[in-house]
C-alpha positions in Angstrom: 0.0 0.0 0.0 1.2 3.8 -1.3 1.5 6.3 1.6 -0.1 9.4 0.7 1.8 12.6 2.5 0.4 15.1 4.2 2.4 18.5 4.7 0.8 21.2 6.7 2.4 23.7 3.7 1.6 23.9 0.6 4.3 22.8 -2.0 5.3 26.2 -2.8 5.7 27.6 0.5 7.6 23.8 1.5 9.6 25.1 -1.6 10.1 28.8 0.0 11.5 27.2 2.8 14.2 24.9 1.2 15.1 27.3 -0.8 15.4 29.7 1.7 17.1 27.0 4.3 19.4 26.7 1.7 20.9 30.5 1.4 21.3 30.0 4.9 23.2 26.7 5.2 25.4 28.5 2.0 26.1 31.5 4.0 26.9 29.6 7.0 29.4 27.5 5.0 30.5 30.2 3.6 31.2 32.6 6.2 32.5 29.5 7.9 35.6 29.4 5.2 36.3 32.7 5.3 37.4 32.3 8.9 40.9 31.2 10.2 39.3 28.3 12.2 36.8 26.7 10.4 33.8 25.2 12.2 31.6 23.3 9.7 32.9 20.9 7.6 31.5 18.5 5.2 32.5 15.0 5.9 35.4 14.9 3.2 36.7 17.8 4.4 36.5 16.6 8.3 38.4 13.4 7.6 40.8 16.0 5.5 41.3 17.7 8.5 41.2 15.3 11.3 43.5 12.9 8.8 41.4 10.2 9.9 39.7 7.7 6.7 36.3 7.9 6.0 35.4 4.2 7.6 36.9 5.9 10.7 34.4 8.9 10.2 31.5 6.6 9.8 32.5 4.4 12.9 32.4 7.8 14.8 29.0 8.6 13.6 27.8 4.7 14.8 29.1 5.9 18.5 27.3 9.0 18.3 29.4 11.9 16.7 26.3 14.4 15.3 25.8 15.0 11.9 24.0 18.4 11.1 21.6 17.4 8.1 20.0 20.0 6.2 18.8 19.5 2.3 21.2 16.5 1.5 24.2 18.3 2.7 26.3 16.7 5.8 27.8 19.0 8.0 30.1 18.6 11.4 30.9 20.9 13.5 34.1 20.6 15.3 32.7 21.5 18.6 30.6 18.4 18.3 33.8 16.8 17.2 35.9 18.1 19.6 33.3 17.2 22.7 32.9 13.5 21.3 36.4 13.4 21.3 36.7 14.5 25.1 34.3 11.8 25.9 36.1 9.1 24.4 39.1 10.2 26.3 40.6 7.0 27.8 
């Protein structure tokens, strides 16, 4: 059986939103490069960073290290990072 969904928008203002969820998310990553320390990163550029491999990122993310989600683009933010790290402090 087909689910129907329901959306208390209509598709245009659903569409509004995304769009404007996405000039946000652009700014943010933007603004977030143009800084000495970055922030954000998108999971390449984390593992980049942290020289860790991407299986390594992904185990991370099975033990809880957040993964900010917003219209098909991964972000993490290295406070998260830096926090799950401390936890995992042995």
């Amino acid at each position: 059986m087909e689910q129907q969904e329901y959306s208390v928008f209509s598709k245009e203002i659903e569409q509004q939103i995304a769009r404007s969820l996405q000039i946000i998310l652009n700014d943010v990553v933007e603004k977030n490069q143009n800084e000495d320390t970055k922030r954000y990163y998108k999971k390449k550029d984390f593992c980049k960073e942290m020289s860790i491999s991407f299986s390594t990122l992904q185990g991370w993310v099975t033990k809880g290290l957040p993964i900010i989600q917003v219209e098909g683009i991964s972000l993490i933010d290295m406070r998260d990072a830096e926090k799950f790290l401390q936890d995992h402090k042995i």
